[in-house]
VEXDREN-2710 file (C-alpha; in Angstrom, 1 decimal):
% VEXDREN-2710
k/r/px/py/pz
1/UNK/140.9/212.4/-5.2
2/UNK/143.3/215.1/-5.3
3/UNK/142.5/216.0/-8.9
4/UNK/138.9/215.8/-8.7
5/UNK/138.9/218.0/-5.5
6/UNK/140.6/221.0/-7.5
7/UNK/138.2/220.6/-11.0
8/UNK/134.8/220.9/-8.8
9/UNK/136.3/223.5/-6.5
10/UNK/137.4/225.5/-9.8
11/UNK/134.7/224.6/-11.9
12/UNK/131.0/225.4/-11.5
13/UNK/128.8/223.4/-14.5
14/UNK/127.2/225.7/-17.0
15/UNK/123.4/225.0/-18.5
16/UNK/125.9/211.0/-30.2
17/UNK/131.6/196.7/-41.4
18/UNK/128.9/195.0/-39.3
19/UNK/128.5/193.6/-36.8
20/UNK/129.1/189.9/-37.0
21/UNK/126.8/188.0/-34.4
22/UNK/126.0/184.8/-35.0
23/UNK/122.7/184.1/-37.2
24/UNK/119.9/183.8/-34.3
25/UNK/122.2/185.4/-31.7
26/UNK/120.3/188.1/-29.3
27/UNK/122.5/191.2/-28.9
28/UNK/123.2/192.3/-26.0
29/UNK/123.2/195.8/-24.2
30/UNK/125.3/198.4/-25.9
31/UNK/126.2/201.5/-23.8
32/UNK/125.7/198.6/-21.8
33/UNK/127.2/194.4/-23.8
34/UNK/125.2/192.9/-21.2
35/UNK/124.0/189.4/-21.9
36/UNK/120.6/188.6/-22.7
37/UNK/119.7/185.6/-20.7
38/UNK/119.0/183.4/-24.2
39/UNK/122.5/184.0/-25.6
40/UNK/124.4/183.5/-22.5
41/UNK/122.6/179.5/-21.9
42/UNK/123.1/178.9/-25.6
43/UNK/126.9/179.6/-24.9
44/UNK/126.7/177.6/-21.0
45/UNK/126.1/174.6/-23.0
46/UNK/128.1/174.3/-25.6
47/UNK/131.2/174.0/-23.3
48/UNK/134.6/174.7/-23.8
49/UNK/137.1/174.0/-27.1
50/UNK/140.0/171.3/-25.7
51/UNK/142.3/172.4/-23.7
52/UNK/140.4/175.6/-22.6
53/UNK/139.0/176.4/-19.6
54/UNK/135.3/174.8/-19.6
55/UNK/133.0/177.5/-21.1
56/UNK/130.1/177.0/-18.4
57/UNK/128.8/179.7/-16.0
58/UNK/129.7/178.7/-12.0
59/UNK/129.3/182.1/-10.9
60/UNK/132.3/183.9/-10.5
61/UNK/134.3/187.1/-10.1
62/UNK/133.5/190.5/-10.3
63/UNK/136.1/191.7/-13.2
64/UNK/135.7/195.3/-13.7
65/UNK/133.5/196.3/-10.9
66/UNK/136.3/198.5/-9.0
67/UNK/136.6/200.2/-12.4
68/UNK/132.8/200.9/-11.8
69/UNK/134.2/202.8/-9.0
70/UNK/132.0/201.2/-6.2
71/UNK/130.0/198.2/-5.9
72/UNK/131.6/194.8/-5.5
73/UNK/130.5/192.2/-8.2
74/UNK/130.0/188.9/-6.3
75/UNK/132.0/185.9/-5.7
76/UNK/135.7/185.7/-5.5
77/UNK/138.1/186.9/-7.9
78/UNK/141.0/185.2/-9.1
79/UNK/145.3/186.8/-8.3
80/UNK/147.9/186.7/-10.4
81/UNK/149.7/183.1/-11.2
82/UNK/153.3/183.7/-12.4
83/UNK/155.3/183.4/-15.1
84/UNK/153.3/181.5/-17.4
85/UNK/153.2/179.0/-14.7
86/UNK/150.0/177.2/-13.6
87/UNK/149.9/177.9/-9.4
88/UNK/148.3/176.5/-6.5
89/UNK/146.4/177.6/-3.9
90/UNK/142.6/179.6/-3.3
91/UNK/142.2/183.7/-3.4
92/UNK/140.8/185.4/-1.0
93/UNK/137.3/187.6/-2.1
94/UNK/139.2/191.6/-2.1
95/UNK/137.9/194.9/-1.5
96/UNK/137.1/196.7/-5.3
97/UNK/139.2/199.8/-5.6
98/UNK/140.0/202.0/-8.5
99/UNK/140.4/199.8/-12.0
100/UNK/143.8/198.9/-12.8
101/UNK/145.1/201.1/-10.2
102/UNK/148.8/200.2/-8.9
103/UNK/148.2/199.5/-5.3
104/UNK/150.1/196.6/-3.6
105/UNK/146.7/195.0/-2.9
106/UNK/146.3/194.0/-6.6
107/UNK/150.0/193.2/-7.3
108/UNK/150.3/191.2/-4.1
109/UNK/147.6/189.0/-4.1
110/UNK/148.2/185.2/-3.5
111/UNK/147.5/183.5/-6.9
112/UNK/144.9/181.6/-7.6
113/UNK/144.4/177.6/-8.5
114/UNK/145.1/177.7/-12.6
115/UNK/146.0/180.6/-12.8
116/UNK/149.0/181.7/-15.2
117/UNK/151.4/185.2/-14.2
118/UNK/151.2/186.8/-18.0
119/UNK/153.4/189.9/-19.5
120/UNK/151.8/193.2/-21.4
121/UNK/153.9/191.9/-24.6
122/UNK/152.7/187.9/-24.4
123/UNK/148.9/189.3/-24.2
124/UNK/150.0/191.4/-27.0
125/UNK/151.0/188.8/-29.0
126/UNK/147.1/187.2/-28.7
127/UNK/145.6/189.7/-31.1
128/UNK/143.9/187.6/-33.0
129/UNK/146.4/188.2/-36.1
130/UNK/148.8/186.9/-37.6
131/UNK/149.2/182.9/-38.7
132/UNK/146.9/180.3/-37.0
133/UNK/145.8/179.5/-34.1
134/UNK/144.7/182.9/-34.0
135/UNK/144.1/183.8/-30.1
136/UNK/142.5/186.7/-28.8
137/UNK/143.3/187.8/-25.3
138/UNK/142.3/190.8/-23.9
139/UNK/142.7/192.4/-19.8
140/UNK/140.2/193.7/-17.5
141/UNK/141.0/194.9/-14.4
142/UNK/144.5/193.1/-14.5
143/UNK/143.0/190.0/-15.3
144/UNK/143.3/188.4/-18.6
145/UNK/140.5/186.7/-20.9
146/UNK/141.0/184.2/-23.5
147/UNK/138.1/185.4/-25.8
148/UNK/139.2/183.6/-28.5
149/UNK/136.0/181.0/-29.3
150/UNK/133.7/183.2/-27.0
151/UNK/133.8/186.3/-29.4
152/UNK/131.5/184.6/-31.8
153/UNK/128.7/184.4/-29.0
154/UNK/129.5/187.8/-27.6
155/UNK/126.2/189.1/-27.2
156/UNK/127.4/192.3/-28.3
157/UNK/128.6/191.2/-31.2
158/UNK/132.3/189.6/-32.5
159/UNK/133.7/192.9/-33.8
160/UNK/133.5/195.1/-30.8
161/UNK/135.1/192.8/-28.7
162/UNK/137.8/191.3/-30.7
163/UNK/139.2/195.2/-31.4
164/UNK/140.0/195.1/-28.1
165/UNK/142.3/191.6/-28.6
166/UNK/145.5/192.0/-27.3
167/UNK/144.5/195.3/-25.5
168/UNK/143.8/196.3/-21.9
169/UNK/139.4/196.9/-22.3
170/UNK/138.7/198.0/-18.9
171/UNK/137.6/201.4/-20.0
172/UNK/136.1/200.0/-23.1
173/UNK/134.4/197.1/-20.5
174/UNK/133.3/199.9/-17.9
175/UNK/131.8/202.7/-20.5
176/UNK/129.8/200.5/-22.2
177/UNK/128.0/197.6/-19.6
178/UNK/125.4/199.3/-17.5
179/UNK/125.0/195.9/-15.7
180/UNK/128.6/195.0/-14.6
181/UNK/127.3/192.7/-11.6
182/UNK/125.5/190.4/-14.0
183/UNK/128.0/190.6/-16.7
184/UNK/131.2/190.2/-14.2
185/UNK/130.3/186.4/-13.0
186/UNK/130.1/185.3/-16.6
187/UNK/133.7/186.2/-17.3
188/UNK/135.1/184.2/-15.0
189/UNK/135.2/180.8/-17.2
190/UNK/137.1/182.6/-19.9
191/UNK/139.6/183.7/-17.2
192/UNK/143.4/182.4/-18.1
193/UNK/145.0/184.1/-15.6
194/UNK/146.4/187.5/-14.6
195/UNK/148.9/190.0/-14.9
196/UNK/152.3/189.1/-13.3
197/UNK/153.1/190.9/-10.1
198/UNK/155.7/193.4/-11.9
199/UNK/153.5/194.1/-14.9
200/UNK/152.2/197.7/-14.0
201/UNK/148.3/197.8/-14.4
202/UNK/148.3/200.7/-17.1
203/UNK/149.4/199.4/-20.5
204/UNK/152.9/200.5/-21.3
205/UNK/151.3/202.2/-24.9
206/UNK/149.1/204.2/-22.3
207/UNK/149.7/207.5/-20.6
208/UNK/149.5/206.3/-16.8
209/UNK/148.5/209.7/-15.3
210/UNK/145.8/210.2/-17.7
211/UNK/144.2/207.1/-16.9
212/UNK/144.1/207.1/-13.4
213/UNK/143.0/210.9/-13.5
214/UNK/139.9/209.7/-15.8
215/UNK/138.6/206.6/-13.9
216/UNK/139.0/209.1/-10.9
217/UNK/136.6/211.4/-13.1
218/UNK/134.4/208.4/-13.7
219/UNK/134.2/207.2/-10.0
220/UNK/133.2/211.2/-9.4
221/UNK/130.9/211.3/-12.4
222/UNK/128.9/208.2/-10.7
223/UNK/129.1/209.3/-7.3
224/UNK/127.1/213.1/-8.7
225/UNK/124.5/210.7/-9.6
226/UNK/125.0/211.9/-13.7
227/UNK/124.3/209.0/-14.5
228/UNK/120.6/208.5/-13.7
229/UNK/118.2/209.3/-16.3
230/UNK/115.5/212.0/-15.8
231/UNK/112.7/210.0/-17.3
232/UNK/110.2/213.2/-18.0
233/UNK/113.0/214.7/-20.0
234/UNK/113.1/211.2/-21.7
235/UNK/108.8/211.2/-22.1
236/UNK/108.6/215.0/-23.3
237/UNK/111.0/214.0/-25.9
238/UNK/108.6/211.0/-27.1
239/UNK/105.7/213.0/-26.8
240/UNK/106.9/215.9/-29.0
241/UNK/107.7/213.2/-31.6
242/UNK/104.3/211.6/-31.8
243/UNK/102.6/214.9/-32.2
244/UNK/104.7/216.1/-34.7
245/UNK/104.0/212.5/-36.8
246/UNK/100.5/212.7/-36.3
247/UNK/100.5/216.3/-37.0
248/UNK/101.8/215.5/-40.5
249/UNK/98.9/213.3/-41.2
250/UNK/96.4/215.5/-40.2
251/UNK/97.5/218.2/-41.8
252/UNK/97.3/216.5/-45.3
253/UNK/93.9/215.1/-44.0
254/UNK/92.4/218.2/-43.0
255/UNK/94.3/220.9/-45.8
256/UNK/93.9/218.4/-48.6
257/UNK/97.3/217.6/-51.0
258/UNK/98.2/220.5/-52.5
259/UNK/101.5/221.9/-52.8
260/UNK/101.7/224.0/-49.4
261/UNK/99.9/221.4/-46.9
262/UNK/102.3/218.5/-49.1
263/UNK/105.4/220.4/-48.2
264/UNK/104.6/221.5/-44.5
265/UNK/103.3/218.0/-43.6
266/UNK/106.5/217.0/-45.3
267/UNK/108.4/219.2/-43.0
268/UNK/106.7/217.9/-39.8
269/UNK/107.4/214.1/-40.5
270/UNK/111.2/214.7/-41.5
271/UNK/111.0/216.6/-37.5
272/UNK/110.0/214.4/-36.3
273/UNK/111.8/211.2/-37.9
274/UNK/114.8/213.1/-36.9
275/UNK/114.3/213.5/-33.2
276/UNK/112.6/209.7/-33.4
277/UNK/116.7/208.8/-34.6
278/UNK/118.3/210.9/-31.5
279/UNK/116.2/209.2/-29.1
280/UNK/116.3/205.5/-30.8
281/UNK/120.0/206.7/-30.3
282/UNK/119.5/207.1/-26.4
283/UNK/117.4/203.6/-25.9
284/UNK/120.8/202.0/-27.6
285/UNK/123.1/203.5/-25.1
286/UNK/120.7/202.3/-22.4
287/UNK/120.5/206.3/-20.8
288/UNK/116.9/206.6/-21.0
289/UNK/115.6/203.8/-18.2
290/UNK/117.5/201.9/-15.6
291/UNK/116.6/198.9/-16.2
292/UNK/117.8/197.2/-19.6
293/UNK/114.7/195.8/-20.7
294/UNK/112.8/198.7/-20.9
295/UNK/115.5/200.3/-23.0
296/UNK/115.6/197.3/-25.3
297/UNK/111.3/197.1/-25.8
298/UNK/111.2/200.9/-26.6
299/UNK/114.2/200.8/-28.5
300/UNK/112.0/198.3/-30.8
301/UNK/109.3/201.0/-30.8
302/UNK/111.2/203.8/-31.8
303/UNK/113.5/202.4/-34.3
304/UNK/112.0/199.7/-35.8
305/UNK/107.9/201.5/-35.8
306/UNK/109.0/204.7/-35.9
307/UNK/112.0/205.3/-38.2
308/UNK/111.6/201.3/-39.8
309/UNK/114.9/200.1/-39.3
310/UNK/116.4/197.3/-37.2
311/UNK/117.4/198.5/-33.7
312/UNK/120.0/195.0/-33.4
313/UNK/121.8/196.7/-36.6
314/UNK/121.8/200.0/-35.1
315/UNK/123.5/198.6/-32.1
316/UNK/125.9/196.1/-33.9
317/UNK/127.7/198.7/-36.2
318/UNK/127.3/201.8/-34.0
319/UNK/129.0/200.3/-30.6
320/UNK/132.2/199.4/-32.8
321/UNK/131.7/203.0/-33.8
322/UNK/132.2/204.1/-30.2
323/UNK/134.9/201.6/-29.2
324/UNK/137.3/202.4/-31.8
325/UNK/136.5/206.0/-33.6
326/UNK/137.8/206.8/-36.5
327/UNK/140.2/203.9/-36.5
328/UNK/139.8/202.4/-39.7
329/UNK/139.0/198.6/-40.4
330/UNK/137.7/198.9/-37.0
331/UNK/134.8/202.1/-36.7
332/UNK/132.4/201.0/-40.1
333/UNK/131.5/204.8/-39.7
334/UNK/134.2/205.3/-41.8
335/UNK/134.0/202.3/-44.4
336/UNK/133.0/205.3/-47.7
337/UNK/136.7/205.4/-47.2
338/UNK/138.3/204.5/-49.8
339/UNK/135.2/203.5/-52.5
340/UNK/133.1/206.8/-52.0
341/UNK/135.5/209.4/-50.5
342/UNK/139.0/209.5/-49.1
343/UNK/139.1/210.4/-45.3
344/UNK/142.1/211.8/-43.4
345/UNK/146.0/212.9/-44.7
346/UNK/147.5/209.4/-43.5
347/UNK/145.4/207.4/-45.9
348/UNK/144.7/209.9/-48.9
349/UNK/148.6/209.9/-49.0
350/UNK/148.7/206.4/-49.1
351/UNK/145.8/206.0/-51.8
352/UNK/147.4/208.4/-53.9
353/UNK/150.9/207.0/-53.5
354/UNK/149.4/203.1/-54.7
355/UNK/147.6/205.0/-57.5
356/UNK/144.6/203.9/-56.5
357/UNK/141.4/206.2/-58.1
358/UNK/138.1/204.9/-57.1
359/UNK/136.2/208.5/-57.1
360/UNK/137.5/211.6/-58.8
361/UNK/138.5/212.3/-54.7
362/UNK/140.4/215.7/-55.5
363/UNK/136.0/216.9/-56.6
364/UNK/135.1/215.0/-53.6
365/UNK/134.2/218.3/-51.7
366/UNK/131.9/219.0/-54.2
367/UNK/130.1/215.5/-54.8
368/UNK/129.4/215.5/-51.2
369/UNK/126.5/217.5/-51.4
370/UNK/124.7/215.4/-54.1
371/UNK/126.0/212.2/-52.4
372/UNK/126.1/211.1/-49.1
373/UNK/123.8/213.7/-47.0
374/UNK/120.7/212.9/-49.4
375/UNK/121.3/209.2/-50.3
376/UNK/122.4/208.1/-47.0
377/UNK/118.8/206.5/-45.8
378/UNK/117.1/206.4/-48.8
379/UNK/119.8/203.8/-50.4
380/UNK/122.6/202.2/-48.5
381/UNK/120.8/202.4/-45.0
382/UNK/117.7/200.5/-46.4
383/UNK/118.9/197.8/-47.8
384/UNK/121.3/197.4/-45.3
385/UNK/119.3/197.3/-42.2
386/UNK/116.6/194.8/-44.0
387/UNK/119.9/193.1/-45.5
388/UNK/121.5/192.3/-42.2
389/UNK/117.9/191.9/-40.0
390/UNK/117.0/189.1/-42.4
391/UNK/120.7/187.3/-42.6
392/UNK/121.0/187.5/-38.9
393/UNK/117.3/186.2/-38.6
394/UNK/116.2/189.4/-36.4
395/UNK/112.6/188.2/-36.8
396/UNK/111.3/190.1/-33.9
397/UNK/112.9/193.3/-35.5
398/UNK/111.7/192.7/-38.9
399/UNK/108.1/192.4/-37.7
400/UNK/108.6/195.8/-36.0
401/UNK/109.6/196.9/-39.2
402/UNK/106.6/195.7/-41.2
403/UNK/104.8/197.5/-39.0
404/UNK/106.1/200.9/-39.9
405/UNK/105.6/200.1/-43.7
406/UNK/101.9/199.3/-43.4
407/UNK/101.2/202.2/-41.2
408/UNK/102.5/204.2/-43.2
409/UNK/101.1/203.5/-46.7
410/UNK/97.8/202.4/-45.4
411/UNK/97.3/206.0/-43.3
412/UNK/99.0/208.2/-46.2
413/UNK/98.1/205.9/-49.0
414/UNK/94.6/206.8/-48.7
415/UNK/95.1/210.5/-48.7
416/UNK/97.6/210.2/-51.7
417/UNK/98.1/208.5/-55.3
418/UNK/100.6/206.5/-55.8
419/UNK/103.0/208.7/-57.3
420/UNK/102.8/211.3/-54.7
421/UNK/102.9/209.0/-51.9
422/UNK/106.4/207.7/-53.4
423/UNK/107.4/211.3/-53.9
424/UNK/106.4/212.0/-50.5
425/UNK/108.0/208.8/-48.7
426/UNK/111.6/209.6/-50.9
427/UNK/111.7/213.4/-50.4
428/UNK/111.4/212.8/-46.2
429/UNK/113.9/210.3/-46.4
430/UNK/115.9/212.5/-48.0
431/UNK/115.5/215.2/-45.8
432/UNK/115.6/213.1/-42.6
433/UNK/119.4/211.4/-44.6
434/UNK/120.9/215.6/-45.2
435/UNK/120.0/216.6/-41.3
436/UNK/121.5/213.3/-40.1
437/UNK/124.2/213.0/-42.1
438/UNK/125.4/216.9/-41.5
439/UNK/125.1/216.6/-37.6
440/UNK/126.7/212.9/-37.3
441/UNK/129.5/213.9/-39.3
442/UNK/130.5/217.2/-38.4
443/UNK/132.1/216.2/-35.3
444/UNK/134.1/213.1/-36.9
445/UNK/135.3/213.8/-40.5
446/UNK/137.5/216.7/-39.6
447/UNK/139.3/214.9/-36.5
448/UNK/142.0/212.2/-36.5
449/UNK/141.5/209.2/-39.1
450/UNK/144.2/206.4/-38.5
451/UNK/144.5/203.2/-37.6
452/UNK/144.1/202.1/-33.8
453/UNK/147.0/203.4/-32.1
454/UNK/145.8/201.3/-28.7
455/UNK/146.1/204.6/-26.7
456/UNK/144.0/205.2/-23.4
457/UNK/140.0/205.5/-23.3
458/UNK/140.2/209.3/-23.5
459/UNK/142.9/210.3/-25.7
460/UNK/140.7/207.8/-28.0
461/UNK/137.9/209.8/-27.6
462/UNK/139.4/213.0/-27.8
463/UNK/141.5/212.8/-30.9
464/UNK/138.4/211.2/-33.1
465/UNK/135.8/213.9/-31.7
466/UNK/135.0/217.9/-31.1
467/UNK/131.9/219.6/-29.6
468/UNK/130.0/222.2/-31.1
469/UNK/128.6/225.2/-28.9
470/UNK/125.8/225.1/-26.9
471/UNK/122.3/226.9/-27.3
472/UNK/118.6/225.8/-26.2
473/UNK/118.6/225.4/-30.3
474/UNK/121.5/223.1/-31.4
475/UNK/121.4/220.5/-28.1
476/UNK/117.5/220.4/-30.1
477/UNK/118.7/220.4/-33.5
478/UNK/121.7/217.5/-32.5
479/UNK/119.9/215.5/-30.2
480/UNK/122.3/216.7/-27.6
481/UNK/125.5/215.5/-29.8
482/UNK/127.0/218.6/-30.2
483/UNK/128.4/217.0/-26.9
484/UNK/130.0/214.6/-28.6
485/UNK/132.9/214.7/-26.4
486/UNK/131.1/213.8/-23.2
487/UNK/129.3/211.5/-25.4
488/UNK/131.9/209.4/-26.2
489/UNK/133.6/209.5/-23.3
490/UNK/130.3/208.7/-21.3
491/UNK/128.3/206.6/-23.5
492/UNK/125.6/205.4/-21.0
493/UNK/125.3/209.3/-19.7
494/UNK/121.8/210.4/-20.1
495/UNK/121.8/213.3/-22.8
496/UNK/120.3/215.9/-20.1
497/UNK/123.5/215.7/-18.1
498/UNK/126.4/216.2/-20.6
499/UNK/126.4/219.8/-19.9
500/UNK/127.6/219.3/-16.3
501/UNK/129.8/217.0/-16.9
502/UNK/131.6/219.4/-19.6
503/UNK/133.5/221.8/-16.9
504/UNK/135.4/218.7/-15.6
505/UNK/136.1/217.1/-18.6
506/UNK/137.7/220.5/-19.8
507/UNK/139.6/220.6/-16.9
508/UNK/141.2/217.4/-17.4
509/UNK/142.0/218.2/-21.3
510/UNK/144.2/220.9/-19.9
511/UNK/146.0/219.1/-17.0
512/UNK/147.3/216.4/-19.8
513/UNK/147.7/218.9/-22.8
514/UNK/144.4/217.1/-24.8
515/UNK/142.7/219.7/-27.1
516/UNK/139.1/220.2/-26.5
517/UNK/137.7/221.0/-29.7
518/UNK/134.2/223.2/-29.8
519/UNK/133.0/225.5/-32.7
520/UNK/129.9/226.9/-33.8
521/UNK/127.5/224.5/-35.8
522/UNK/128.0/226.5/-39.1
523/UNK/131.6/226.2/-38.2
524/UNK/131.1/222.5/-37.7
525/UNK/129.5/222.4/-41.0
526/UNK/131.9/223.7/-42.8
527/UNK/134.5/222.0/-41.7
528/UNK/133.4/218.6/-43.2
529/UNK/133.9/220.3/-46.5
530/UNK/136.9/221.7/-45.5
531/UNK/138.3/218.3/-44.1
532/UNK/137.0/216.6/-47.7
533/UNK/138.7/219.0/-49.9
534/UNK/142.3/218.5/-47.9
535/UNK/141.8/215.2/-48.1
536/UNK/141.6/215.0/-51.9
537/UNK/144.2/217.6/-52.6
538/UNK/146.8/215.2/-50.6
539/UNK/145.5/212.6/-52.5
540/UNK/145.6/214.2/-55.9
541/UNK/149.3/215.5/-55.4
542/UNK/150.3/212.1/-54.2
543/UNK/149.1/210.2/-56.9
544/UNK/150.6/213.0/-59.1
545/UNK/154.0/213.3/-58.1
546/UNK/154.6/210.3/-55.5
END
């Protein structure tokens, strides 16, 4: 508390690959994995593989909730065994303290019945790589999962959680489950046993300090309440969108279809498709309502009526985004690399070194601009979403989905012909493609691209992201992401509340040495080009000379 004490004393706050679920599978919370009550009884009674613990929900402990940084999660949770050794014996329930923190309390514990004492480098080992049988461990809170036949039912998905294989997730596990009561008692049949007694509870690839410092900043973050959405913000938000939409129409009904009212109503729609994707953003982090459900339905309603695409897509590839950034084979934000563009010096070195020429990537700075901004939606994202709604039977989705199609062309299909209506549907898509694609990649492409180094949540965070400044305009214009920082590091935080959060989060870059990127958004801009260019020039001399 020491830490947390000096930042709010000095600091006064100042006004954003697939997924591989199983066919049929309901997706769970992201900003939030929780289980949707269908997935979870499909998995209770299938049971367990042999020789596993039996996969079948008794209750349970609370894994993770201390990392929460106050409630307790139910039911009793299970002490370290030893050695690899099953022990004997009954736990006794324990108070919830800070996650993974080094107190005697956690080491001490009297094991539990089954139980096994396991070492950092065997739980390495269980990555989930390597020759068959291909286990996937992973820790939380000290205690260690055996996730290797539940990551196909994870309701969030296989991907997310098998990057985390071999890997302390308690960050990863607190940032993105609102829910940790209800999703704590499930883990407990998947439990193999825990961390041996002189296994410290920070991974020995992490830096120690840092993590303590930022589950403090967590536990403070909750405790200031900045967490809990401001629902009016939330409503405005939806109301200005479904004025400017409706504006669009009118505008063509009441001014006819010549040029000028075709290119304003034009304007209006990409608007307010745009600000329809930042808050469709905000119902998949779960910040907009506290209870999940309500996130999910008008998640539905916003992407899948509004924008037409599938909101389970959305969530499958964008929470691997946020687990792993900018580590590739593991954030699909950054699969153009290596068949459309070649991202960051590590790899355009290594592409140009294996003589590997996909694109003429040395011009890539140049074929940007004709590329990626304005054929983002209107090609790759829609066939995509329909691609992996209909192979994942998303039915529910993809009748939300219809629904955008036929309101569309029936209500602009009667004020235009059929040309101009195509015209008009193509030329907002590619609008609504250029905006997102400039403010979604300005604060990614120019950062660290590497593989996953397993450091700590934050220096994760920090070395794949950057901010741009703040105005009244660009938190507008970037759906608040040009706190992308805060973003990342919160992902459940409403978007209203990044701002305060900021001064703290500063203050702990500079205790540990982290840079804290922020630049102007032309700056921001720029740098994407920049970033591109480099990248091909490395690429161009390696494949050269090399």
């Amino acid at each position: 508390m020491k830490l947390l004490s000096t930042l709010l004393s000095s600091q006064v706050p100042s006004p954003l690959g697939t997924g591989d679920a199983e066919p049929g599978q309901e997706e769970g919370d992201f900003g939030g994995a929780n289980p949707t009550p269908r997935s979870w009884r499909g998995w209770r009674r299938r049971g367990a593989a042999p020789g596993r613990v039996p996969l079948k929900w008794n209750g349970g402990a609370g894994c993770g909730a201390g990392a929460a940084g106050g409630r307790r999660a139910g039911g009793r949770m299970a002490p370290p065994g030893g050695g690899g050794e099953v022990c004997d014996g009954h736990s006794d329930g324990h108070s919830d303290g800070d996650s993974g923190g080094d107190s005697g309390g956690d080491r001490d514990r009297a094991p539990a019945a089954g139980m096994r004492r396991l070492t950092w480098e065997e739980i390495g080992q269980r990555s989930g790589r390597g020759p068959a049988p291909q286990e996937r461990w992973l820790v939380i809170d000290r205690k260690v999962y055996d996730i290797s036949h539940f990551c196909r039912r994870h309701p969030g998905g296989s991907r997310v959680i098998s990057h985390y294989a071999g890997q302390d997730a308690t960050d990863a596990f607190v940032a993105f489950h609102v829910d940790k009561v209800l999703v704590s008692k499930y883990l407990k049949p998947l439990q193999i046993g825990e961390l041996a007694p002189d296994q410290p509870s920070i991974e020995p690839t992490k830096n120690e300090m840092l993590v303590k410092d930022f589950r403090e900043l967590r536990a403070t973050v909750e405790r200031m309440g900045l967490l809990e959405p401001n629902q009016l913000f939330f409503f405005l938000l939806l109301a200005h969108i479904l004025l400017l939409d409706t504006a669009a129409w009118l505008i063509l009904f009441y001014f006819g279809t010549s040029l000028l009212p075709f290119v304003f109503s034009l304007l209006l729609l990409t608007i307010s498709q745009v600000q329809a994707s930042w808050l469709q953003h905000d119902l998949g982090h779960l910040s907009v309502f506290r209870k999940t459900k309500w996130n999910h339905l008008l998640h539905k309603f916003v992407m899948c009526h509004l924008i037409g695409a599938s909101a389970k897509w959305w969530t499958l590839l964008h929470s691997q985004h946020h687990a792993k950034p900018n580590c590739f084979h593991k954030d699909p934000d950054i699969d153009m690399h290596p068949f459309l563009f070649t991202l960051g010096k590590k790899f355009s070195v290594e592409l140009g070194i294996k003589k590997k020429k996909y694109m003429p990537y040395n011009h890539q700075h140049k074929y940007f601009f004709i590329t990626l901004p304005p054929l983002l939606f209107p090609t790759y994202f829609h066939c995509h979403t329909f691609y992996i709604a209909y192979t994942k039977k998303y039915w529910v989705d993809l009748a939300w989905m219809l629904t955008f199609y036929i309101r569309f062309f029936y209500t602009y299909g009667s004020l235009l012909e059929t040309k101009s209506l195509l015209a008009y549907y193509f030329i907002f898509r590619m609008l609504e493609s250029s905006w997102f694609v400039w403010v979604s990649q300005m604060n990614h492409i120019p950062m660290d691209i590497d593989y996953d180094k397993n450091l700590d949540w934050m220096s994760t965070q920090l070395q794949a992201t950057c901010n741009v400044e703040q105005s009244l305009f660009n938190d507008w214009f970037t759906g608040h992401l040009n706190f992308q920082i805060e973003h990342h590091l919160f992902p459940s935080m409403p978007r209203h509340n990044y701002w305060k959060v900021a001064p703290l989060v500063k203050s702990l870059c500079a205790k540990h040495g982290l840079e804290y990127q922020c630049k102007p958004l032309l700056t921001a801009f720029a740098d994407i080009v920049h970033s591109l260019k480099s990248s091909g020039e490395l690429w161009h001399n390696a494949y050269l000379h090399k």
